[in-house]
BABA-564930 format. One line per 4 residues: number of its first residue (from 0); their letters; for each residue x, y, z of C-alpha. Coordinates in steps of 0.05 Angstrom, whole numbers, plus 5000, padded with zeros to 4 digits. Each point is the difference from the previous one (the first is absolute). Example, Ala and Ser with C-alpha at 12.3 -4.5 7.8 and 13.67 -1.06 7.14 Angstrom:
// BABA-564930
0 = as = 5246:4910:5156 | 5027:5069:4987
***
This chain:
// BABA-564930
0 = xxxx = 6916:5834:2240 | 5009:4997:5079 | 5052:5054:5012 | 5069:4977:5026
4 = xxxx = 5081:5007:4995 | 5032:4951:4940 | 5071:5004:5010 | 5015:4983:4927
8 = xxxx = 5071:4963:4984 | 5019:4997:4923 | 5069:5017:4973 | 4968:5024:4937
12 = xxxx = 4996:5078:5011 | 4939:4996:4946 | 4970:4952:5033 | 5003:5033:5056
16 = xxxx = 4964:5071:4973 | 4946:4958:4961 | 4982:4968:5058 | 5007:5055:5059
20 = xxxx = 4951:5043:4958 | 4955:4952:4985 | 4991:4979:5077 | 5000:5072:5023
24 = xxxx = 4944:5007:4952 | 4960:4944:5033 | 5015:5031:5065 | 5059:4974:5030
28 = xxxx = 5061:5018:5032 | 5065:4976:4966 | 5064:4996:5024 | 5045:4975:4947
32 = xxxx = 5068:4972:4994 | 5052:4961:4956 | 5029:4966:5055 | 4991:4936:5046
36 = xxxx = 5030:5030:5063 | 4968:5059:4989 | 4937:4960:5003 | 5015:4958:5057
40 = xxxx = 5016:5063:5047 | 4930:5020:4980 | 4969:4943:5019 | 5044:4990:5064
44 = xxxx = 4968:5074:5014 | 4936:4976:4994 | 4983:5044:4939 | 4956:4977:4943
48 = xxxx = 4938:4965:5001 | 5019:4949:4941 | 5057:4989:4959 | 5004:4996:4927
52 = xxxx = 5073:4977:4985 | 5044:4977:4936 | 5040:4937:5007 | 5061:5016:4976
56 = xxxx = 5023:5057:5037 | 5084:5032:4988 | 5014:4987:5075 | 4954:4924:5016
60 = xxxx = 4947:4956:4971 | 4934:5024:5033 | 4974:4926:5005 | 5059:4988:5047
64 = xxxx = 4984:5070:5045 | 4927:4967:4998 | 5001:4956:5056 | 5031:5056:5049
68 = xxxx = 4943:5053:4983 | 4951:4931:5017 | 5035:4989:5059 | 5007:5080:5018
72 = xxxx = 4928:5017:4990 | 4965:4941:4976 | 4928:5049:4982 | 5035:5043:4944
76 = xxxx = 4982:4969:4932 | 5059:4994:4955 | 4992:4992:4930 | 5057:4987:4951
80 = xxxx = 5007:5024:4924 | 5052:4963:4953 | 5020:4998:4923 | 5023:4926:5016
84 = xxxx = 4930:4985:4993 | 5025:4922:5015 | 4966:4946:5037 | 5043:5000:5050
88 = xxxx = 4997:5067:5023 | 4920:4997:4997 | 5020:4933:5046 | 5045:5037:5053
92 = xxxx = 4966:5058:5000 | 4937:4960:5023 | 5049:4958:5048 | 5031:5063:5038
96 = xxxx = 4927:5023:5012 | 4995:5065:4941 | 4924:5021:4999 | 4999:4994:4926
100 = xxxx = 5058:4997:4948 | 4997:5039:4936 | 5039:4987:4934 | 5040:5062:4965
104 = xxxx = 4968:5033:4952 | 4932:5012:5039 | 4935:5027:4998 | 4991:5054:5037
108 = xxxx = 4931:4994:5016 | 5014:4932:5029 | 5053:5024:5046 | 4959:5058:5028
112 = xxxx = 4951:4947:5007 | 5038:4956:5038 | 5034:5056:5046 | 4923:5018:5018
116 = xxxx = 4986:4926:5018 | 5066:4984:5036 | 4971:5078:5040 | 4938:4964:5017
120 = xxxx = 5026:4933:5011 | 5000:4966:5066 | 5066:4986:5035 | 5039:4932:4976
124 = xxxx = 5038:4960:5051 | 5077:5000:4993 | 5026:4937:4966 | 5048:4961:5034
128 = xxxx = 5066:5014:4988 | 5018:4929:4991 | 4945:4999:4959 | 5041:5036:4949
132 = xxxx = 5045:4957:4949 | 5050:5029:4958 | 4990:4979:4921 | 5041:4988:4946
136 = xxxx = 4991:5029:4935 | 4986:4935:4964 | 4928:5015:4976 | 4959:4952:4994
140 = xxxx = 4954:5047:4949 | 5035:5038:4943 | 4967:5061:4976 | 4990:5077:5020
144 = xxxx = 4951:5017:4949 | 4928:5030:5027 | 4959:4933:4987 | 5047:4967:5053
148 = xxxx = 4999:5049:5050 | 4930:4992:5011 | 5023:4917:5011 | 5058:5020:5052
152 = xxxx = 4957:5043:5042 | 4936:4947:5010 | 5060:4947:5012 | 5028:5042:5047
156 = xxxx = 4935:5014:5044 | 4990:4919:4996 | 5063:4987:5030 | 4993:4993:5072
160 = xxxx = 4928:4970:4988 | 4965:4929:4984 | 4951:5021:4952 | 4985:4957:4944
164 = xxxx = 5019:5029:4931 | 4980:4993:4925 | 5054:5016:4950 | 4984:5005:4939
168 = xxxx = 5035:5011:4932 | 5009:4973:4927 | 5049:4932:4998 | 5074:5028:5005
172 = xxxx = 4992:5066:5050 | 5023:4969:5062 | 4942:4981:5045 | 5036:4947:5036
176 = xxxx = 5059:5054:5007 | 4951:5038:5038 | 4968:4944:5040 | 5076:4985:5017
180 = xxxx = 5019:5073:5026 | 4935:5003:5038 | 5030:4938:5042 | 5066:5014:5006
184 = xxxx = 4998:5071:5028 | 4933:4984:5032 | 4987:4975:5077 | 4997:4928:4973
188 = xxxx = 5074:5010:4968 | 5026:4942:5054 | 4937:4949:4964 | 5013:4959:4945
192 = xxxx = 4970:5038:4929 | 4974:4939:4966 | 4963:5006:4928 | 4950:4962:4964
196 = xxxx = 4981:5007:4937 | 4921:4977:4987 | 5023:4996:4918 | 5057:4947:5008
200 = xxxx = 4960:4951:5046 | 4948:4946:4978 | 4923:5030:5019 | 4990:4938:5035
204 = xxxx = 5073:5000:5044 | 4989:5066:5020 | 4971:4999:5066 | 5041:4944:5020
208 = xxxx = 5056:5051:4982 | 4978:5051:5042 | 4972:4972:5057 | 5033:4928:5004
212 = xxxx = 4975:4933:5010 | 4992:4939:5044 | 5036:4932:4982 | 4942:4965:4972
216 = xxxx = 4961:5056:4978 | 4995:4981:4937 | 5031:4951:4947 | 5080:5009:4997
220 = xxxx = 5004:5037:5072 | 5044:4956:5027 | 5021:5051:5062 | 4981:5072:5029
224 = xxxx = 5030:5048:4968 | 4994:5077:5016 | 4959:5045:4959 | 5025:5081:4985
228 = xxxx = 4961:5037:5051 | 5044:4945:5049 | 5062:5011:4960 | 4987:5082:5009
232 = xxxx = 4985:5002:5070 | 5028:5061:5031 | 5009:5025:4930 | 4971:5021:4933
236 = xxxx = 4957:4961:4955 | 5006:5027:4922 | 4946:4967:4958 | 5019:5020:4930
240 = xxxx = 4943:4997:4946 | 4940:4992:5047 | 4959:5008:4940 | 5013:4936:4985
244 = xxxx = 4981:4966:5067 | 4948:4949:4986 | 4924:5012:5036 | 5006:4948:5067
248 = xxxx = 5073:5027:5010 | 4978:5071:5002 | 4946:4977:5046 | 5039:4972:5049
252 = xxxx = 5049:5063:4992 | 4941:5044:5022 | 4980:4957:5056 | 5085:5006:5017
256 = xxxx = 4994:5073:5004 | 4945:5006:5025 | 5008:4945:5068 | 5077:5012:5008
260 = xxxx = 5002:4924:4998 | 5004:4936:4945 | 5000:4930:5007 | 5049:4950:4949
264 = xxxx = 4949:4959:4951 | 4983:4934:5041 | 5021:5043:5062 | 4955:5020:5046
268 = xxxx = 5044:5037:5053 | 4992:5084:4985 | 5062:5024:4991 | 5017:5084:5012
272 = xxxx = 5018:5031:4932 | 5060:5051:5039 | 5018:5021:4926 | 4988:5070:4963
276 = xxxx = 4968:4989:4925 | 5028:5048:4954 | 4955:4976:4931 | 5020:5023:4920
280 = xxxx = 4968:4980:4928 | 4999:5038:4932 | 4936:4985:4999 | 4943:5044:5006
284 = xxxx = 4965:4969:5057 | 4938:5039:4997 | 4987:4971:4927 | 5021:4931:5031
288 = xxxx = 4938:5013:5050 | 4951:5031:4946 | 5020:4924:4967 | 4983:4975:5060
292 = xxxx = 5081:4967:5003 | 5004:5040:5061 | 4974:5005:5074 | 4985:5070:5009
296 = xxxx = 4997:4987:5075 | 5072:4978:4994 | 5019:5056:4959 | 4984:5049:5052
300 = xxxx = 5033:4960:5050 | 5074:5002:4963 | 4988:5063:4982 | 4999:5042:5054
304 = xxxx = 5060:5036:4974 | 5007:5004:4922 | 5073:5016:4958 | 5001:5005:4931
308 = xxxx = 5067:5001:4972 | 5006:5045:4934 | 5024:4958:4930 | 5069:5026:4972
312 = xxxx = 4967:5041:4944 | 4975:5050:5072 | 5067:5000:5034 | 5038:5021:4932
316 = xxxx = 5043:5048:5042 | 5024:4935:5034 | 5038:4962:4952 | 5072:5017:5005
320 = xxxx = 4995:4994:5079 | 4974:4928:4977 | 5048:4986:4949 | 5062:5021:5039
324 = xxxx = 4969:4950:5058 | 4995:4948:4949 | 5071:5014:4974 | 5030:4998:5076
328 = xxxx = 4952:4933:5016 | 5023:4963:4933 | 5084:5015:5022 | 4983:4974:5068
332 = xxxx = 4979:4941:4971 | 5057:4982:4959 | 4985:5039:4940 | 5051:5056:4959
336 = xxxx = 5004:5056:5039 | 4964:5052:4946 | 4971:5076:4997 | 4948:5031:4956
340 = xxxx = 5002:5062:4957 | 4938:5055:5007 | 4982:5003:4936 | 4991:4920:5010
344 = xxxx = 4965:5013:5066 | 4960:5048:4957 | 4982:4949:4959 | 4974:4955:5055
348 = xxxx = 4945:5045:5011 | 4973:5005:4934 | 4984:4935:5003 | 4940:4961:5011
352 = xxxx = 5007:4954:5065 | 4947:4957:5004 | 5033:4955:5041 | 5011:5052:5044
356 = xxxx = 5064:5002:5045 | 5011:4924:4996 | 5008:5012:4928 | 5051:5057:5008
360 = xxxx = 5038:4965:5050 | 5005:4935:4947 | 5014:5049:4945 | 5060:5027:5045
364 = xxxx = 5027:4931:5012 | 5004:4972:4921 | 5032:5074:4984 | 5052:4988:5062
368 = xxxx = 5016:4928:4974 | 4998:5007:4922 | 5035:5069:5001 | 5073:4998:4987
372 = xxxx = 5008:5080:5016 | 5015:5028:5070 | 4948:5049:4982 | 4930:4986:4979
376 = xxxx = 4986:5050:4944 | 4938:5012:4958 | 5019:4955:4944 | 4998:4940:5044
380 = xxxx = 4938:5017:5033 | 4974:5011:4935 | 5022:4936:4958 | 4969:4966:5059
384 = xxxx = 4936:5034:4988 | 5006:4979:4928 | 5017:4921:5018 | 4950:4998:5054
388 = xxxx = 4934:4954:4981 | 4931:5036:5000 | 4967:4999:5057 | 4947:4957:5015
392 = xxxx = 4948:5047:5017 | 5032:5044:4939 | 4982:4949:4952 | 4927:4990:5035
396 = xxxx = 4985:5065:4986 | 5018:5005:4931 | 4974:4933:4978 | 4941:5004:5044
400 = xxxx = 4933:5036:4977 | 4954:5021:5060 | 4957:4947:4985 | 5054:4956:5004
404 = xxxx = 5026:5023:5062 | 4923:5000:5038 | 4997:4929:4970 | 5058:4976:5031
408 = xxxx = 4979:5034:5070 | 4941:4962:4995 | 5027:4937:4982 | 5047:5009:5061
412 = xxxx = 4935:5023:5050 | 4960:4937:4978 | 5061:4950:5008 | 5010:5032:5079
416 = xxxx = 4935:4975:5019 | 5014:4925:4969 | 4936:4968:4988 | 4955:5055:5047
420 = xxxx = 4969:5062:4970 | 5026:5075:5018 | 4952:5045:5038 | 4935:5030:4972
424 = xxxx = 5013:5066:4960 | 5057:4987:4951 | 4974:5034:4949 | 4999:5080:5042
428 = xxxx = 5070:4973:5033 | 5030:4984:4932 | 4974:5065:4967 | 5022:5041:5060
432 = xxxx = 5059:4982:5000 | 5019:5012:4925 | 4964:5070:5013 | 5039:5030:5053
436 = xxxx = 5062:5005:4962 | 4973:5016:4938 | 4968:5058:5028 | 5056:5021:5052
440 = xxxx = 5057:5000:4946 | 4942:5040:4951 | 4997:5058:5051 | 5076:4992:5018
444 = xxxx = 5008:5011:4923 | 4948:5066:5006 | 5031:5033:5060 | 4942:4986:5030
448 = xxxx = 4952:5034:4958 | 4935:4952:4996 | 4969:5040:4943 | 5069:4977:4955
452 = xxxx = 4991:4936:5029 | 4936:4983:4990 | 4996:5022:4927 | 5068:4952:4990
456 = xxxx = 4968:4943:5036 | 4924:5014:4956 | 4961:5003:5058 | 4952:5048:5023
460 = xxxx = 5034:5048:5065 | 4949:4987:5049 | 5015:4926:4990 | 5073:5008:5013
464 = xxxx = 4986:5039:5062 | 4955:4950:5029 | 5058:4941:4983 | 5043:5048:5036
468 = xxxx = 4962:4993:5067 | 4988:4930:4989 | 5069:4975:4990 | 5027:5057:5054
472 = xxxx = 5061:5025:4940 | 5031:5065:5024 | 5002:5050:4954 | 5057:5054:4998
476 = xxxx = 4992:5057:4947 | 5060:5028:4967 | 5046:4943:5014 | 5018:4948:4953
480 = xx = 5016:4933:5044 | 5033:4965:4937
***
């Protein structure tokens, strides 16, 4: 690590040892304190060559004394630590110009690592101060559990740009939540956010939906009307479920992207697309393009910047922030005003969401409206466990046989291509495809060890090792990923 002064702001005294020894030990100078004025006459000193700050400090909120050290020395690299770990504070933390913001509890490593970088780093401009908008506390993200952090802080660094972004994520985990908070703390916020979704919309009224069309362009166009790269100029442009956008549509999309420009169908006038295309599906687009389903040229295009959102069953840790949202959402729309036990909260995550938080969140609203308790205990929750129909995908899998379930895919691949043929090499796609998770949930089930593996799966070592390398499957000894 470059050497340097960190004057070091936490009101945690522990905190505060861990971390001056650990920095001394890779060579800096610490000066450390568990005050905000403390560290403000510091930096009005000119002392410390970066600043690694908590939030919530006992005398002011550090993201509020931000914008003065910005405007005071706008070089020194501040970065900010909280156990909020909401997005909102990744958001104004990236708004009042921190070099990097860290959620409470952290690794170590990772803040040494970024102290060294924010050493070496070039100087950042100062941010305007009006620039810098206050927030309220309505999040448009619930959650604090690790698998969201890693969402808040890519959001954050996307704020204050026009890059085009892929969410992805199972049905249910909030992709157009995402697309949403991306606009409306972005530098587009003042745009219109208009959505599309490529699932709900005939194949063959699609590009008439997105790009418009000239009266007379084809049977039933009685007038112009506007397409939704028109209706988002200035904006954001959501397509939801690209994965289903038909073949000339995608085309056309590329040449979009690609040109800046589109013409209406029957226009011929170019038209500037001024819109920013935030993309989602739950969908796995590179199997759409091995199917040949997908333009791979247009996959790299919308995916310059990739999010995957975590399913519920990874963000565990986040259900009672979820339910309590849920609970305060249902009363503001006209519901009983209710509360929920622990030990029901506790029960929540035991339980299998695979219809992620949109299933919660529905769960929430039958309990608030069927319950005649002020309290939701674990009795209710639990009779409505009981009462609750099987889940489709429940039943699939225990009615379904694998052969069953590969004939079904199949019968479902065929019918997508209508009266065409797929691509070449069905066979080695099909078989791949059944073998990477038979042998990844095999070695998950073997901590790893390929000799235990192999002998469960009857199949010589070397072989394993060489469909290893070919299907690219990590391998992590010792843990067991199930």
């Amino acid at each position: 690590m470059t050497g340097g002064t960190v004057l070091l702001a936490d009101d945690d005294r522990s905190i505060r040892t861990v971390l001056n020894q650990a920095l001394t030990r890779a060579g800096c100078r610490v000066r450390a304190t568990g005050s905000a004025s403390t560290l403000w006459r510091w930096v009005e000193d000119g002392e410390g060559d970066v600043v690694l700050t908590d939030v919530m400090m006992p005398d002011g909120d550090a993201l509020d004394l931000l914008p003065a050290i910005k405007r005071k020395r706008p070089e020194l690299p501040v970065i900010v630590m909280s156990a909020q770990n909401t997005v909102m504070t990744a958001i104004r933390a990236a708004e009042v110009g921190a070099y990097e913001y860290v959620p409470k509890p952290f690794d170590l490593k990772e803040v040494i690592s970024q102290i060294s970088r924010a050493l070496e780093s070039a100087n950042r401009p100062a941010k305007p101060e009006d620039a810098i908008e206050p927030r309220e506390e309505s999040l448009p993200l619930i959650g604090r559990s690790a698998a969201m952090q890693d969402v808040y802080r890519v959001m954050a660094r996307l704020m204050n740009t026009d890059l085009t972004v892929m969410i992805s994520g199972a049905s249910g985990t909030g992709k157009e939540l995402v697309a949403r908070a991306l606009h409306s703390y972005g530098r587009r916020k003042n745009g219109p956010f208009v959505a599309v979704n490529m699932a709900a919309i005939p194949r063959e009224l699609i590009e008439s939906e997105l790009f418009g069309h000239e009266k007379g362009a084809f049977t039933g166009a009685t007038e112009r009307v506007s397409g939704k790269f028109e209706q988002a100029k200035g904006g954001t442009l959501f397509l939801d479920e690209i994965g289903d956008m038909p073949p000339d549509a995608q085309t056309r999309l590329l040449r979009v992207l690609q040109e800046g420009e589109f013409t209406t169908v029957g226009g011929r006038r170019p038209i500037g697309a001024d819109v920013r295309i935030i993309a989602a599906t739950h969908q796995n687009l590179r199997q759409l393009i091995r199917e040949g389903q997908f333009r791979e040229d247009l996959f790299y295009r919308i995916n310059v910047v990739p999010i995957r959102l975590p399913p519920l069953k990874e963000r565990i840790d986040d259900i009672p922030d979820l339910t309590r949202a849920f609970l305060r959402r249902a009363e503001a729309e006209g519901l009983p005003r209710k509360s929920i036990s622990s030990e029901a909260l506790d029960m929540l995550k035991e339980r299998e969401w695979e219809g992620n938080v949109r299933e919660l969140e529905n769960l929430v609203k039958r309990l608030v409206a069927l319950s005649s308790e002020d309290v939701i205990d674990a009795s209710v929750v639990q009779r409505e466990f009981a009462s609750r129909p099987t889940l489709p995908g429940d039943s699939m899998a225990a009615a379904e046989t694998l052969g069953a379930a590969v004939e079904a895919h199949l019968k479902r691949y065929f019918a997508l291509h209508d009266d065409a043929l797929p691509p070449a090499g069905l066979y080695d796609r099909i078989l791949k495809e059944i073998e990477l998770p038979l042998l990844t949930l095999t070695l998950a089930a073997t901590r790893g060890n390929q000799l235990r593996a192999a002998d469960l799966l009857g199949i010589n070592r070397n072989t394993l090792r060489k469909k290893i390398r070919d299907l690219d499957i990590q391998v992590t000894r010792g843990k067991k990923l199930m």
